[in-house]
C-alpha positions in Angstrom: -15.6 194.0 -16.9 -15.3 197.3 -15.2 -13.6 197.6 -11.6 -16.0 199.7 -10.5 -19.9 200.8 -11.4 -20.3 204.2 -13.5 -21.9 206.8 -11.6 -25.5 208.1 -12.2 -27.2 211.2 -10.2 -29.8 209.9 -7.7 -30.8 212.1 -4.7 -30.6 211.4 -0.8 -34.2 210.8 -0.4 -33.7 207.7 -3.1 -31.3 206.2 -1.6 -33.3 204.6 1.1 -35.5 202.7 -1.8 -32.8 202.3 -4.0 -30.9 200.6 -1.0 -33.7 198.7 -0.3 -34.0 197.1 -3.3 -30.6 196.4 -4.2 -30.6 194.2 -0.7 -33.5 192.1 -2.4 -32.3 191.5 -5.5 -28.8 191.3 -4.4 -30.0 188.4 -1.9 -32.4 186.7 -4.6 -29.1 186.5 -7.1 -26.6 185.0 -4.5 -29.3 182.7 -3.2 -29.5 181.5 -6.8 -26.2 181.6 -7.7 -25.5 179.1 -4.9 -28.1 176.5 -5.8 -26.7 176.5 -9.4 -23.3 175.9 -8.0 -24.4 173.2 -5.5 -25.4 171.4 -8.8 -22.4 172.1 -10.2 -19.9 171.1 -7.7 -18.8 168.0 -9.2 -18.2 169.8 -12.3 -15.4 172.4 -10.0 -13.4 170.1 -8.0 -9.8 170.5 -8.1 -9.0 166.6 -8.8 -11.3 167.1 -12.2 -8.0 168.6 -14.1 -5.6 168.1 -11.2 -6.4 163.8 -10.8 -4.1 162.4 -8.4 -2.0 165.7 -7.6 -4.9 166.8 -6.2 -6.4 163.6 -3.6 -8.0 161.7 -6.8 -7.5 158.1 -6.6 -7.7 158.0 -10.7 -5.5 159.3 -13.6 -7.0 162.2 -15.3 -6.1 163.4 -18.7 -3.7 166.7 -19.1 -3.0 166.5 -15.3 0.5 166.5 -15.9 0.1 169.6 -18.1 -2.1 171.2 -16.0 0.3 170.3 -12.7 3.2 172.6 -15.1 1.2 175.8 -16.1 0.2 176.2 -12.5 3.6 175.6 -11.4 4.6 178.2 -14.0 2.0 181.0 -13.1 3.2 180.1 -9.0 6.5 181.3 -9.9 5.4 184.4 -12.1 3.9 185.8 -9.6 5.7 189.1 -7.9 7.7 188.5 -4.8 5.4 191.6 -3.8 3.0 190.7 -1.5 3.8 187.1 -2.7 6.7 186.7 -1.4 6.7 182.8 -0.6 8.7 180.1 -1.6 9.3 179.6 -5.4 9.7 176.0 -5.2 6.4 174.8 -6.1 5.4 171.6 -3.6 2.4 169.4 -5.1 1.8 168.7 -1.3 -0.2 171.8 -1.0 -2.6 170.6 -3.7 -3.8 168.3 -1.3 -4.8 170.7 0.9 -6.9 172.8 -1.4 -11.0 172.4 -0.3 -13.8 170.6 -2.5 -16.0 173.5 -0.7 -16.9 176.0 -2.9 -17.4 179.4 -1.4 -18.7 183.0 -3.0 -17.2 186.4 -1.3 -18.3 189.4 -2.3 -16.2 191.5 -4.7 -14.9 194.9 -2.9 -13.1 197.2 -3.8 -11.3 200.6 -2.6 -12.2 204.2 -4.1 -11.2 207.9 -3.0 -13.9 210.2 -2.8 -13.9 214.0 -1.9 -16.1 215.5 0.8 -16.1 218.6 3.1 -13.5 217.1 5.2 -11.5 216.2 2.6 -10.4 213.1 0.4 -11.7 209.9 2.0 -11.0 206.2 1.3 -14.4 204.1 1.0 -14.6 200.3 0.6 -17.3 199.7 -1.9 -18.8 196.2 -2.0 -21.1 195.1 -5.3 -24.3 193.4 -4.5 -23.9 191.4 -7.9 -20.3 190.7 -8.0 -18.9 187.1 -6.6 -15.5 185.7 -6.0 -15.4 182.0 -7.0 -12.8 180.3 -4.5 -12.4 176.9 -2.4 -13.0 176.8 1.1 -12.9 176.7 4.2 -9.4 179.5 3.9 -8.9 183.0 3.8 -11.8 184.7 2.0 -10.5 187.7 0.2 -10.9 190.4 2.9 -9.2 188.5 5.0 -6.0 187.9 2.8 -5.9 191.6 2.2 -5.7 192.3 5.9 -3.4 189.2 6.5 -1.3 190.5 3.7 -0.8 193.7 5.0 0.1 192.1 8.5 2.1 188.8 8.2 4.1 187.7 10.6 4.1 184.4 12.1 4.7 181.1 9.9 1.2 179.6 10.2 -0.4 183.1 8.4 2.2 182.6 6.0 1.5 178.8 5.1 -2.8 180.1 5.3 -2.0 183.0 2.8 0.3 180.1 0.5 -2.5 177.9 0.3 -4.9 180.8 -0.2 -3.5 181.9 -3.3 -2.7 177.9 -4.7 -6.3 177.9 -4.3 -6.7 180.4 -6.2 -4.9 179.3 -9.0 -6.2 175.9 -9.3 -9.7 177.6 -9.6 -8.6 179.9 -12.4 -7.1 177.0 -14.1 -10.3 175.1 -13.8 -12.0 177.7 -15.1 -9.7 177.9 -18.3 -10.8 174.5 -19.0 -14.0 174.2 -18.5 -15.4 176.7 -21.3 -18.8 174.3 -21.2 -19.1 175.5 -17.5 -19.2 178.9 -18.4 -21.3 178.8 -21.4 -23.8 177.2 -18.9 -23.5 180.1 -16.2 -23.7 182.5 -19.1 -27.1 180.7 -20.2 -28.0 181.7 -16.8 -27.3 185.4 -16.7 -24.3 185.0 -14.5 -21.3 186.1 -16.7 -17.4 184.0 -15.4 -14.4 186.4 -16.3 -10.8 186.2 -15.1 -9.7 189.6 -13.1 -7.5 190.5 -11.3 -7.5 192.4 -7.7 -6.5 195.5 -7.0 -4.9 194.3 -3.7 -3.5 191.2 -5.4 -1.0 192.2 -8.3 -0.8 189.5 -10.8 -2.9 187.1 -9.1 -5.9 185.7 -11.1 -9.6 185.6 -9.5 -12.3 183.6 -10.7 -15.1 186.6 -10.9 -19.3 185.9 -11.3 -21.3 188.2 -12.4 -25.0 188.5 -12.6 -25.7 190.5 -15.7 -27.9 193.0 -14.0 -25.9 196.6 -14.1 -25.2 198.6 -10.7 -24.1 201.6 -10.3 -22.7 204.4 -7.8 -24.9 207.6 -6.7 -22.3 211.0 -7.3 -19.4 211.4 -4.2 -21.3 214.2 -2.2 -24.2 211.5 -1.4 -22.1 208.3 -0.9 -20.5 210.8 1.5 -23.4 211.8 3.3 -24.6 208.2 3.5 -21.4 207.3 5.0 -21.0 210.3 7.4 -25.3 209.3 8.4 -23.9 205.2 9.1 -20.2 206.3 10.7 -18.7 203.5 8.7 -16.4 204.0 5.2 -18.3 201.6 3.7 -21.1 201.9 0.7 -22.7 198.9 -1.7 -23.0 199.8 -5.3 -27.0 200.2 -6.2 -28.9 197.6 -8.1 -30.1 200.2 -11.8 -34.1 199.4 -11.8 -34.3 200.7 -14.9 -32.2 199.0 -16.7 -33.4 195.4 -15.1 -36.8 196.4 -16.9 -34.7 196.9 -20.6 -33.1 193.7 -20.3 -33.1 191.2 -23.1 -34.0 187.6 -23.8 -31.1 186.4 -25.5 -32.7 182.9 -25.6 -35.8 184.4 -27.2 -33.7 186.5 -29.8 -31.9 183.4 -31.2 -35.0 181.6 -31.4 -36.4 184.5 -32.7 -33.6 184.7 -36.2 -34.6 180.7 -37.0 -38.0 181.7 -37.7 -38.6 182.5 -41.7 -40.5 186.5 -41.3 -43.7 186.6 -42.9 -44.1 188.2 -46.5 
């Protein structure tokens, strides 16, 4: 999966319609994504590989392995920005939340105007971090990051990133899970992000493609709102060339006619 959306040439005046569209599709997919994943929830709670580490009051099968590779992947992590304890406490998997939360995926990208190079934060309309709430979403650990200081941030940003890592191990075993989201057109990949160096995300997808209009307009739009901010576009055109996969596979069972 690409960090960011390839670029295709759109003019000013389109932006407006392009813009406005993105915000209803973009709405439409997160408003679905979140009613699959209300009837999934049982499926993503951290006590289905974790058991008793994680609040169960039963045994679960492979907890034990699964308590040691995310005890391993806590210590692999860089001491930069992670530079927390190593000693892994299995307290702090009781304090991970059976909410499950979506954040938007952003990203940062340097873009040249008149005025020079600028830094814009870029936010994808179909692009969804999978994490466990109520925490830190992942703005806010980028900004707490950059700015720790007293020991309560420090214990919120700890128990953002064993969050974290119990949803990506989740994830790895639950291959069913994603088949299902797949079925869906939501597509569940493993990146990680660029603020967060060696630190797994849980990414969803919807499979429609965005992309980003050339520099010199993402500048002027930004210069026009005063804010270094832009959303990637939803691509119209290639919503109307998508495929049925279902109706493909169907499709190759079926004996052609002489």
């Amino acid at each position: 999966m690409a960090e960011t959306s390839p670029t295709k040439d759109i003019s000013f005046q389109q932006l407006a319609v392009a813009r406005r569209s993105t915000q209803a599709v973009s709405d439409f997919l997160e408003k679905q994504l979140l009613g699959y994943l209300d009837t999934l929830r049982s499926l993503l709670l951290p006590e289905r590989v974790l058991g008793k580490f994680a609040g169960s009051k039963f045994e679960v099968p492979g907890a034990e392995k699964a308590l040691t590779e995310l005890q391993e992947n806590y210590r692999r992590l860089p001491n930069k920005p992670f530079d927390f304890p190593k000693e892994f406490e299995t307290d702090w998997l009781g304090e991970v939340g059976a909410k499950l939360d979506v954040q938007r995926w952003e990203y940062f990208r340097e873009i040249s105007s008149e005025s020079g190079k600028r830094t814009i934060l870029i936010t994808s309309p179909t692009r969804w971090v999978l994490a466990y709430g109520p925490g830190y979403s992942v703005s806010q650990a980028i900004r707490a990051f950059a700015h720790k200081q007293d020991r309560r941030g420090t214990d919120q940003l700890r128990q953002f990133v064993i969050n974290t890592l119990v949803m990506q191990s989740l994830i790895a075993r639950s291959g069913g899970l994603s088949s299902i989201l797949a079925e869906l057109r939501y597509d569940v990949t493993t990146q990680t992000h660029p603020a967060f160096s060696g630190l797994p995300a849980i990414v969803i997808q919807s499979q429609i493609p965005t992309f980003l209009p050339p520099e010199p307009i993402i500048a002027a739009a930004t210069d026009l709102s005063g804010v270094d901010a832009f959303i990637e576009l939803i691509d119209v055109e290639s919503i109307r060339q998508l495929s049925d996969p279902f109706k493909q596979r169907v499709s190759q069972l079926i004996p052609q006619q002489p």
